[in-house]
One Martini backbone bead per residue (centre of mass of N, CA, C, O) as a GRO file, in nm:
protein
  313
    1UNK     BB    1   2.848   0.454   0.246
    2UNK     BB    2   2.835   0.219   0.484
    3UNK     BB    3   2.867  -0.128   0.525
    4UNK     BB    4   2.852  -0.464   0.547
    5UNK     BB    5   2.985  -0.739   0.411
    6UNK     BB    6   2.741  -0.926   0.432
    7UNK     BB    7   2.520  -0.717   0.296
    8UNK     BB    8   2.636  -0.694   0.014
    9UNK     BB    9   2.648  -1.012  -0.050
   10UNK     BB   10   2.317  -1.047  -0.015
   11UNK     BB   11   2.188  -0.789  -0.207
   12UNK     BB   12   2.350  -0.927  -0.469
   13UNK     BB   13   2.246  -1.267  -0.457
   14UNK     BB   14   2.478  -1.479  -0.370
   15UNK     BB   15   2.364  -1.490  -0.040
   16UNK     BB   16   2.316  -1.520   0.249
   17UNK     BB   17   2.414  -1.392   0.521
   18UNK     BB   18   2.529  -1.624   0.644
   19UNK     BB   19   2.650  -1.747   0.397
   20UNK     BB   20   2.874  -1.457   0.408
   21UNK     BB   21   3.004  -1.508   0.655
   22UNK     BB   22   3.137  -1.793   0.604
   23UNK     BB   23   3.312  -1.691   0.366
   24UNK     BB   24   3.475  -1.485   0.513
   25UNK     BB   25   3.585  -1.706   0.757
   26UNK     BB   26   3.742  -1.898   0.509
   27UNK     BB   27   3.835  -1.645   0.273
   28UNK     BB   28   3.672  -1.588   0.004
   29UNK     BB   29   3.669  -1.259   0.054
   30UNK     BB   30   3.761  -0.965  -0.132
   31UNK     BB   31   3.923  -0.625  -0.061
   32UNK     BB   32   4.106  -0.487  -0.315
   33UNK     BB   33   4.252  -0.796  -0.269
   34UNK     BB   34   4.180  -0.858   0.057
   35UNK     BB   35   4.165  -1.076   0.310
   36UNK     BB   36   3.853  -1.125   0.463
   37UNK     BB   37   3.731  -1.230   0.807
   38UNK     BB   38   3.593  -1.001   0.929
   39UNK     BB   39   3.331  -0.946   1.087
   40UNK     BB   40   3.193  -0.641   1.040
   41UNK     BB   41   3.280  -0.516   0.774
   42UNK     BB   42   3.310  -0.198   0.637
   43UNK     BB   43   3.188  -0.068   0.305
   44UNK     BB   44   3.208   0.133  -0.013
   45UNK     BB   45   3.024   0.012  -0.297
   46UNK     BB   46   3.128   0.269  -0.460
   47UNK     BB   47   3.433   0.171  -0.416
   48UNK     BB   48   3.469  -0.128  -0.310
   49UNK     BB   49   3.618  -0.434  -0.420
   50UNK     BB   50   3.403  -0.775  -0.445
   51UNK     BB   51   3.502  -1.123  -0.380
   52UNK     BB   52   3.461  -1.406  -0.466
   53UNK     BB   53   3.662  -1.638  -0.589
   54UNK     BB   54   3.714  -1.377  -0.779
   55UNK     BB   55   3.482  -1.309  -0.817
   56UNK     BB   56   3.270  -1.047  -0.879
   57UNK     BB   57   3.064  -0.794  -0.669
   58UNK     BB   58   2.747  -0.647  -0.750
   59UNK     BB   59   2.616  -0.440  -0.628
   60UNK     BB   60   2.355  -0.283  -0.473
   61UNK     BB   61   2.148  -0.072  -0.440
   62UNK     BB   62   2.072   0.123  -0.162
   63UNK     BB   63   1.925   0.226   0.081
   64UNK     BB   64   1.701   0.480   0.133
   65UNK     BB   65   1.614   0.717   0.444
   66UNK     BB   66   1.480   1.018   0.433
   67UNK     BB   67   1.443   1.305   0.690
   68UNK     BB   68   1.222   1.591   0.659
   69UNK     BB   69   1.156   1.935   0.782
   70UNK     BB   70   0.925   2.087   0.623
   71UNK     BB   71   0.887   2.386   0.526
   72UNK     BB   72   0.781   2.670   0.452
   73UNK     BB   73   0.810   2.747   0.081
   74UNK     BB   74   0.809   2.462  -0.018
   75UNK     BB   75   0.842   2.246  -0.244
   76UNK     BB   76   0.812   1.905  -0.371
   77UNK     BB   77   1.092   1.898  -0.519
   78UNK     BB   78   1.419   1.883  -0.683
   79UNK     BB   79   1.305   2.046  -0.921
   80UNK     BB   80   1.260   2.393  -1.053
   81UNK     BB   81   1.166   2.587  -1.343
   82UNK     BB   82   1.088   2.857  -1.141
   83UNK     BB   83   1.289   2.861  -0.871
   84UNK     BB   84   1.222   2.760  -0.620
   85UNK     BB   85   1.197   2.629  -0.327
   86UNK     BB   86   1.323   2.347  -0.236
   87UNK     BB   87   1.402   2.008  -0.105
   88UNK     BB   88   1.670   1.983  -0.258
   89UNK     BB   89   1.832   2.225  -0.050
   90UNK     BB   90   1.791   2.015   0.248
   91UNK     BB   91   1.929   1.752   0.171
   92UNK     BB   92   2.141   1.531   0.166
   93UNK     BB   93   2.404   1.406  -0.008
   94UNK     BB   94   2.365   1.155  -0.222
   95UNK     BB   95   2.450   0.893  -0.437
   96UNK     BB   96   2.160   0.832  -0.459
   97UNK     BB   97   1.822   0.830  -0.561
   98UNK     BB   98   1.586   1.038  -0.432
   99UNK     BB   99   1.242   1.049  -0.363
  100UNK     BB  100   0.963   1.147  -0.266
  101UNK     BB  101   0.688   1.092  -0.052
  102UNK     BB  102   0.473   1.252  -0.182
  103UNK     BB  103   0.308   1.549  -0.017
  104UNK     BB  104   0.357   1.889   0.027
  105UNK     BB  105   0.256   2.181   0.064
  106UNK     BB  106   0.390   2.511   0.039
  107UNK     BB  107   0.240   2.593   0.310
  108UNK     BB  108   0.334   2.286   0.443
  109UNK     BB  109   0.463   2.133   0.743
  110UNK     BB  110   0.695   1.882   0.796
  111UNK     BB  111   0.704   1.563   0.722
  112UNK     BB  112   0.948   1.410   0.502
  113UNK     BB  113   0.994   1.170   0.290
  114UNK     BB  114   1.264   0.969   0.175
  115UNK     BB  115   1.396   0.765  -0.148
  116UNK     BB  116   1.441   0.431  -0.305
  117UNK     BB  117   1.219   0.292  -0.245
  118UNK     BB  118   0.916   0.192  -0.418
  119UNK     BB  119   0.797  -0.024  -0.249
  120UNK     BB  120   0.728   0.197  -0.007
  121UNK     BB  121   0.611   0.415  -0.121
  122UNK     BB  122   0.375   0.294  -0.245
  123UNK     BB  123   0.243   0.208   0.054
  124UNK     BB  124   0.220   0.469   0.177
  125UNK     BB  125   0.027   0.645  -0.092
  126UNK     BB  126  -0.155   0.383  -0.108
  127UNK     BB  127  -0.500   0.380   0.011
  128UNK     BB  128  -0.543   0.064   0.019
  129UNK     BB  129  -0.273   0.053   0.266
  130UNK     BB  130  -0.347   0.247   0.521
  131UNK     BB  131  -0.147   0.506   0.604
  132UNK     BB  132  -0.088   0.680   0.848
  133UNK     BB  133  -0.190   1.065   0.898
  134UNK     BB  134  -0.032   1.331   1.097
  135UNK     BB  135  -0.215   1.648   1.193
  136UNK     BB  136  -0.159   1.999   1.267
  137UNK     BB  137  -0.439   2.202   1.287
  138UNK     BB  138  -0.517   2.573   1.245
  139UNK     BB  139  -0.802   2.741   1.237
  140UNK     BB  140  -1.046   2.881   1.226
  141UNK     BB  141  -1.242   2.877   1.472
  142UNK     BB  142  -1.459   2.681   1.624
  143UNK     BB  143  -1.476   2.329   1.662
  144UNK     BB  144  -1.731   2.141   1.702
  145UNK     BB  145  -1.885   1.824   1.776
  146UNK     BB  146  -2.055   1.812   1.522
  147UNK     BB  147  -1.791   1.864   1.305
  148UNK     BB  148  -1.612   1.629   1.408
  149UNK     BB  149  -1.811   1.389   1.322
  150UNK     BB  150  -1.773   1.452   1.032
  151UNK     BB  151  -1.518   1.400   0.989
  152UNK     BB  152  -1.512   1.099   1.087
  153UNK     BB  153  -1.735   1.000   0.869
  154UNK     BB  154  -1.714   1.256   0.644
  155UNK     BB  155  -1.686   1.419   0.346
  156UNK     BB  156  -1.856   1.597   0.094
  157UNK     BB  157  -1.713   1.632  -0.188
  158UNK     BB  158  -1.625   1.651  -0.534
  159UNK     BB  159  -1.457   1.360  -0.536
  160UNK     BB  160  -1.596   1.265  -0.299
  161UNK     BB  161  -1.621   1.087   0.006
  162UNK     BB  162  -1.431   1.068   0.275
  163UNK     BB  163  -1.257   0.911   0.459
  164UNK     BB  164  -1.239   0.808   0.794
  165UNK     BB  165  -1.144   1.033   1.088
  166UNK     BB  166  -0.923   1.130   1.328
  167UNK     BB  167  -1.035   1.344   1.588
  168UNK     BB  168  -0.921   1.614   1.778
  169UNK     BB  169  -0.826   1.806   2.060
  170UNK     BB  170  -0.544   2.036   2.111
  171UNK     BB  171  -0.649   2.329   2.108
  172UNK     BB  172  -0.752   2.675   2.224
  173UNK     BB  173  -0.819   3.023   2.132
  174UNK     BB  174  -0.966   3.320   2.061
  175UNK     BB  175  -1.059   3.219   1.715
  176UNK     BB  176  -0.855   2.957   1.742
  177UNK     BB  177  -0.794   2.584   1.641
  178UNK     BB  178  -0.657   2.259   1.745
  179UNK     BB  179  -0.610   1.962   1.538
  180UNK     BB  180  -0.551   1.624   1.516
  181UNK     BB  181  -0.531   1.470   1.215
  182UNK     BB  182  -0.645   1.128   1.068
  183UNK     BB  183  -0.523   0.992   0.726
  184UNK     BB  184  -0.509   0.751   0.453
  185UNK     BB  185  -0.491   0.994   0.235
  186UNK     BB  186  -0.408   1.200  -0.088
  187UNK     BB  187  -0.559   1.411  -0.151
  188UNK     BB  188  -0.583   1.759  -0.319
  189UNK     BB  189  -0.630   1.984  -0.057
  190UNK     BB  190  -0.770   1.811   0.181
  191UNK     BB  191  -0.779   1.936   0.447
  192UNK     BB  192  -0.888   2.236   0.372
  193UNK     BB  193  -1.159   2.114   0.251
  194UNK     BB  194  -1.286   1.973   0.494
  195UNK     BB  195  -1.300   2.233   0.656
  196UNK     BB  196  -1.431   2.439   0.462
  197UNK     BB  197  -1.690   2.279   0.425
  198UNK     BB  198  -1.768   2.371   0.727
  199UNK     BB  199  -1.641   2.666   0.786
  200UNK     BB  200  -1.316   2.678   0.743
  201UNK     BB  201  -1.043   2.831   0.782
  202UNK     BB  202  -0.661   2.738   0.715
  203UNK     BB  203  -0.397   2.854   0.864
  204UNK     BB  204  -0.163   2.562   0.991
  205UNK     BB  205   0.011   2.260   0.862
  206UNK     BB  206   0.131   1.999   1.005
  207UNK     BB  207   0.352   1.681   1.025
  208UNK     BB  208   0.390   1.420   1.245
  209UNK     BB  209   0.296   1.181   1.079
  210UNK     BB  210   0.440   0.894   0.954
  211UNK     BB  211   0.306   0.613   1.005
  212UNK     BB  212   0.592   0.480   1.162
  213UNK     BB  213   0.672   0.788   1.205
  214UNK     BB  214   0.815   1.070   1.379
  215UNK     BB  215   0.911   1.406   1.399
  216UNK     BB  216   0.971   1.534   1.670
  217UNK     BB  217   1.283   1.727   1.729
  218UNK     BB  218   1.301   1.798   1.440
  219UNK     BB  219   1.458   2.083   1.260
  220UNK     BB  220   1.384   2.318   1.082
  221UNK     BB  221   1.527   2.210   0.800
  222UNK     BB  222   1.559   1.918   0.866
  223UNK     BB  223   1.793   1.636   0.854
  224UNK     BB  224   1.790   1.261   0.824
  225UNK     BB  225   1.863   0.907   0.878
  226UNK     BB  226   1.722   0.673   0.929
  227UNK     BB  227   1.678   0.401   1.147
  228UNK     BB  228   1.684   0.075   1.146
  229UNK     BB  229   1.379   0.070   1.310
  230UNK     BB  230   1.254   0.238   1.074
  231UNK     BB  231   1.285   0.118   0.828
  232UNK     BB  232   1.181  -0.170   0.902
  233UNK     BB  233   0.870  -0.011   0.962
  234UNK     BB  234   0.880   0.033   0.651
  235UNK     BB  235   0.883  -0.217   0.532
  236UNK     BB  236   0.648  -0.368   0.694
  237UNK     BB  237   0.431  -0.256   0.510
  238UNK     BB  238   0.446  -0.437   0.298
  239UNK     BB  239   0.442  -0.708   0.418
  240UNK     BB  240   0.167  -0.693   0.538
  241UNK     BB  241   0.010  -0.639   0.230
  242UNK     BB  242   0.095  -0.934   0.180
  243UNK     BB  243  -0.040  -1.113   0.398
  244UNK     BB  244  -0.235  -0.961   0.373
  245UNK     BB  245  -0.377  -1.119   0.102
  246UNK     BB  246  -0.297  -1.414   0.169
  247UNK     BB  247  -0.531  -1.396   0.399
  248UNK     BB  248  -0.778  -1.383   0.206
  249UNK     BB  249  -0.782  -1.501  -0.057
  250UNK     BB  250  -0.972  -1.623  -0.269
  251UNK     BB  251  -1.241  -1.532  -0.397
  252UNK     BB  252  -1.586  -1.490  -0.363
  253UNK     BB  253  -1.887  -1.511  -0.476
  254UNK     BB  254  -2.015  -1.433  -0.197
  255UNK     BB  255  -1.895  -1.176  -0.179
  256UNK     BB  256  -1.932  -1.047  -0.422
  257UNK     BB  257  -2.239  -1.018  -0.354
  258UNK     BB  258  -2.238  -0.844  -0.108
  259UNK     BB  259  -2.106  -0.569  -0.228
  260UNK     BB  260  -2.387  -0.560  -0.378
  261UNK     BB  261  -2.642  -0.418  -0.477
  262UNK     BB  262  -3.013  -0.554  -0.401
  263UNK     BB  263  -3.068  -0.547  -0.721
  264UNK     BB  264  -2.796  -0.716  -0.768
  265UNK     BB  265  -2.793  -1.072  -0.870
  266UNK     BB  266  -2.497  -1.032  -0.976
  267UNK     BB  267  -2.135  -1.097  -0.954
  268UNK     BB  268  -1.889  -1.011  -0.995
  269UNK     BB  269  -1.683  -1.129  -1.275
  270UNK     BB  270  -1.946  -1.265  -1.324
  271UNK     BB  271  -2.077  -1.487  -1.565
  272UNK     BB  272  -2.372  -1.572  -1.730
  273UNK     BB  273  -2.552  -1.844  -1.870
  274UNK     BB  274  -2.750  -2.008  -2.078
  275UNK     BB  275  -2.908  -2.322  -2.044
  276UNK     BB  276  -2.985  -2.529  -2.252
  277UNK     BB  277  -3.244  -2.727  -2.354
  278UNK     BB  278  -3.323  -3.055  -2.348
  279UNK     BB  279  -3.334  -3.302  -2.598
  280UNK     BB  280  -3.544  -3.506  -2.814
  281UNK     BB  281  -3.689  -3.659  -3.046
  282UNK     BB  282  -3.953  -3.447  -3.033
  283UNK     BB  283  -3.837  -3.220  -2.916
  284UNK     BB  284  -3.886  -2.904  -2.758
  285UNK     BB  285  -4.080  -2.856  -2.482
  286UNK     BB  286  -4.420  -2.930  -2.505
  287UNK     BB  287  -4.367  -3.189  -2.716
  288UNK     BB  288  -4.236  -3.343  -2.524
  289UNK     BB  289  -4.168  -3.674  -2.396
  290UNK     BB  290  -4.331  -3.829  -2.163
  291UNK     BB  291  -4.228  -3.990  -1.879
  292UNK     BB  292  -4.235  -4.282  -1.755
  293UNK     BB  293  -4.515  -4.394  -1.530
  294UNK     BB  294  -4.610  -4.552  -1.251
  295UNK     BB  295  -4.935  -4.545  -1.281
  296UNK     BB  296  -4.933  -4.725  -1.458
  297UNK     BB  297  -5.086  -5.036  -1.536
  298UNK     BB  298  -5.039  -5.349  -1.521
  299UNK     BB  299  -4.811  -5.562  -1.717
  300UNK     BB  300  -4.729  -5.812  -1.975
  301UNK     BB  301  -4.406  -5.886  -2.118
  302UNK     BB  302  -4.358  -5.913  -2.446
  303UNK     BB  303  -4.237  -6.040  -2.720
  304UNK     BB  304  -4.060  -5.920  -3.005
  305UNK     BB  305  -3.912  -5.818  -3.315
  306UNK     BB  306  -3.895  -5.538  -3.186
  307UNK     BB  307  -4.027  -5.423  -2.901
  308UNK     BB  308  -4.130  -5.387  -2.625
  309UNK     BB  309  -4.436  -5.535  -2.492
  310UNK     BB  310  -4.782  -5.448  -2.356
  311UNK     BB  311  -5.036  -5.636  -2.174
  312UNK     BB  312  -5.329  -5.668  -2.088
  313UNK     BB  313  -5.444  -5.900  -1.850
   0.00000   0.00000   0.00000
């Protein structure tokens, strides 16, 4: 794969775009052994040696996020011990090592991300980070407007309630209802069970959209990789979750009690101790000497060799 000679110098840590630049410009740069001058110079990583004044410059692996329009009948693995078809028979052989981002089911076709990049796969797949996915759905039977907001309130499953979904109707035949619905979540043959459980069986699903990508006019069996502004909106994913984290701030003890039960009014991860209570020379409870009272009558007060005392006028 191709990158610009600016890109690689970059990724490597050794300075920013900008100041490699500057390095390429001034002749510091060279590739193969050859002095380059030109901004966007293409280069191949995993082939040609980039040294800056001498020392050689390790790139990082690229970045990769393959596109592919998963068919029915296909594994979501690169490799089955069982001999089944993967989709590892139809992305393309790239040098870098890529593994899929979630999951669909074997009889599930549609949109398939893979990549190499750990922390967007991660933000993609996991429920905290809310990525939808949108799916068209095709059911046994018509799906009513109240089985519909069933769905969008939430299913009430053997693994608890799934979190709220967006469901519109996509087409309607004659024993059979077109779906689009959008979730969150990547539990285990959700969509199947939530229409299931309403009393729908699941004729086919299809994933038309993950995240910030849509499927399009990509065909079945077919794959590419992602386009610059593609990529940078799977990135931006990750991005997102660490803004909303430093714009949380830290976590307050009155926050942490409101999402408790009315009947528990300790807030979560916060430990109470008691405050022994203070004791004094005739010890502690109701034998202590009481405080001194403004309400005692006035007197004199005499000096002595002890401590001052006080004569009654």
């Amino acid at each position: 794969m191709m990158v610009r000679l600016q890109k690689v110098i970059a990724a490597s840590g050794v300075a920013s775009r900008r100041a490699a630049e500057t390095m390429i410009r001034d002749g510091h740069v060279t590739v193969n052994g050859k002095v380059v001058r030109v901004l966007g110079t293409c280069i191949d990583p995993s082939k040609d040696h980039v040294k800056i004044d001498g020392r050689h410059v390790q790139p990082s692996e690229p970045e990769v996020f393959v596109l592919l329009h998963k068919p029915s009948g296909y594994v979501t693995t690169m490799n089955d011990p069982q001999g089944r078809p993967t989709i590892g028979d139809l992305v393309p052989k790239v040098k870098v090592r890529v593994f899929p981002v979630g999951r669909l089911d074997y009889d599930t076709e549609g949109l398939l991300l893979l990549t190499n990049n750990g922390k967007v796969a991660q933000a993609c797949v996991h429920p905290r980070y809310h990525v939808p996915k949108t799916y068209l759905v095709k059911v046994s039977g018509v799906c009513t407007d109240e089985e519909i907001r069933n769905l969008e309130a939430g299913v009430d499953l053997d693994d608890g309630v799934t979190a709220p979904a967006t469901v519109r109707k996509s087409g309607k035949a004659k024993v059979n209802s077109w779906l689009e619905l959008t979730i969150h979540e990547g539990r285990k043959h959700q969509i199947k069970r939530m229409l299931e459980a309403l009393g729908h069986r699941v004729v086919r699903i299809k994933r038309i959209r993950f995240g910030p990508i849509e499927l399009g006019d990509l065909p079945v069996g077919a794959s590419r990789f992602a386009t610059d502004a593609e990529a940078n909106a799977l990135r931006a994913v990750v991005y997102r979750t660490a803004e909303r984290r430093i714009v949380r701030g830290p976590v307050k003890s009155s926050d942490l009690q409101s999402s408790r039960p009315a009947g528990d009014t300790v807030p979560p991860r916060v430990r109470q101790t008691k405050v022994p209570a203070k004791r004094n020379s005739r010890g502690p409870g109701p034998k202590a000497r009481p405080a001194p009272s403004s309400a005692r009558p006035p007197g004199r007060v005499v000096k002595s060799k002890g401590r001052p005392q006080t004569r009654k006028g």
